[in-house]
C-alpha positions in Angstrom: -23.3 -18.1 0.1 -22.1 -16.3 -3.1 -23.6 -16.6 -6.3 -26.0 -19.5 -5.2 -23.0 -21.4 -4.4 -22.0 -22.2 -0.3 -18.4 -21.9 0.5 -17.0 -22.7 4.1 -15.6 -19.8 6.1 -12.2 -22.0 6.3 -10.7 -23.5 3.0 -8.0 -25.5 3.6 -4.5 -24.9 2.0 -3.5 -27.3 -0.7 -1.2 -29.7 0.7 2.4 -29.1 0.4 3.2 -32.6 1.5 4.7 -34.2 -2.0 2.7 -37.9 -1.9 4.8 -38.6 -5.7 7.6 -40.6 -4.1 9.7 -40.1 -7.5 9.2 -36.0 -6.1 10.5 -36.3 -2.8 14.4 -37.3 -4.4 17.1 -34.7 -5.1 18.1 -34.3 -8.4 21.4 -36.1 -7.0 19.4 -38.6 -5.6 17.8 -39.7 -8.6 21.8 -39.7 -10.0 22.4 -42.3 -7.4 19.4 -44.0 -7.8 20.0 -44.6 -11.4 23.8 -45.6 -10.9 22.5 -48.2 -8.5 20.0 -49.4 -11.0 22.9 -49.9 -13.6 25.2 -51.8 -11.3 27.5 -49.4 -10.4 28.7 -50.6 -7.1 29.4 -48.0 -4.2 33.2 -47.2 -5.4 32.4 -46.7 -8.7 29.9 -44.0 -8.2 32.9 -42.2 -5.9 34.8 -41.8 -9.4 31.6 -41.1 -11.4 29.5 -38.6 -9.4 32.3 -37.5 -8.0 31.2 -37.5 -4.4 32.4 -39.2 -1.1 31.8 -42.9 0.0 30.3 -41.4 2.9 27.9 -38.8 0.9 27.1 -41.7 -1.6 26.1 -44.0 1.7 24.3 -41.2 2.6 22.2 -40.7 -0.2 21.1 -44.5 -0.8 20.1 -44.1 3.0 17.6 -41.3 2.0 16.7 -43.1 -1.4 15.6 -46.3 0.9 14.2 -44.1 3.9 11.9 -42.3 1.1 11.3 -45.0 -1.3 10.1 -47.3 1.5 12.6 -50.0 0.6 15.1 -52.0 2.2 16.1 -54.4 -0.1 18.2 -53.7 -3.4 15.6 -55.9 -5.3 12.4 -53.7 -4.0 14.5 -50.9 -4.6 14.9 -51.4 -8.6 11.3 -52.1 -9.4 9.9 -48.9 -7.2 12.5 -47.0 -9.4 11.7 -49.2 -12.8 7.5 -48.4 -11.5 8.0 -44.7 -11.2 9.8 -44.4 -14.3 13.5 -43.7 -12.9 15.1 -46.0 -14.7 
């Protein structure tokens, strides 16, 4: 007890888990998350992000994996809810 005041002899760290799913993207998956949001079809963001087909397959495989979406639909309105797009 310390100034009339009980604190446990363990305090737990804060938790370093990141429950914001908008916070668990990259940077470049946000990129790719917005390109998908404006239509830009798989090619397309090849030219403009300048990446490979198979690092842009890659990334909307994260996107979905941490967004909890596997449909294109439920994919645009998690990313129109958390303010992405």
């Amino acid at each position: 007890m310390r100034n009339g005041a009980w604190f446990p002899a363990h305090v737990p760290e804060p938790s370093t888990h990141n429950d914001d799913p908008a916070g668990r993207l990259t940077p470049r998956e946000i990129e790719v998350l917005r390109a998908i949001t404006s239509g830009y079809s798989n090619a397309q963001m090849v030219d403009h992000l300048g990446i490979t087909l198979r690092t842009v397959e890659t990334h909307r495989k994260n996107i979905n994996q941490k967004l909890g979406t596997t449909k294109m639909s439920d994919l645009v309105h998690v990313a129109q809810r958390l303010g992405l797009v």
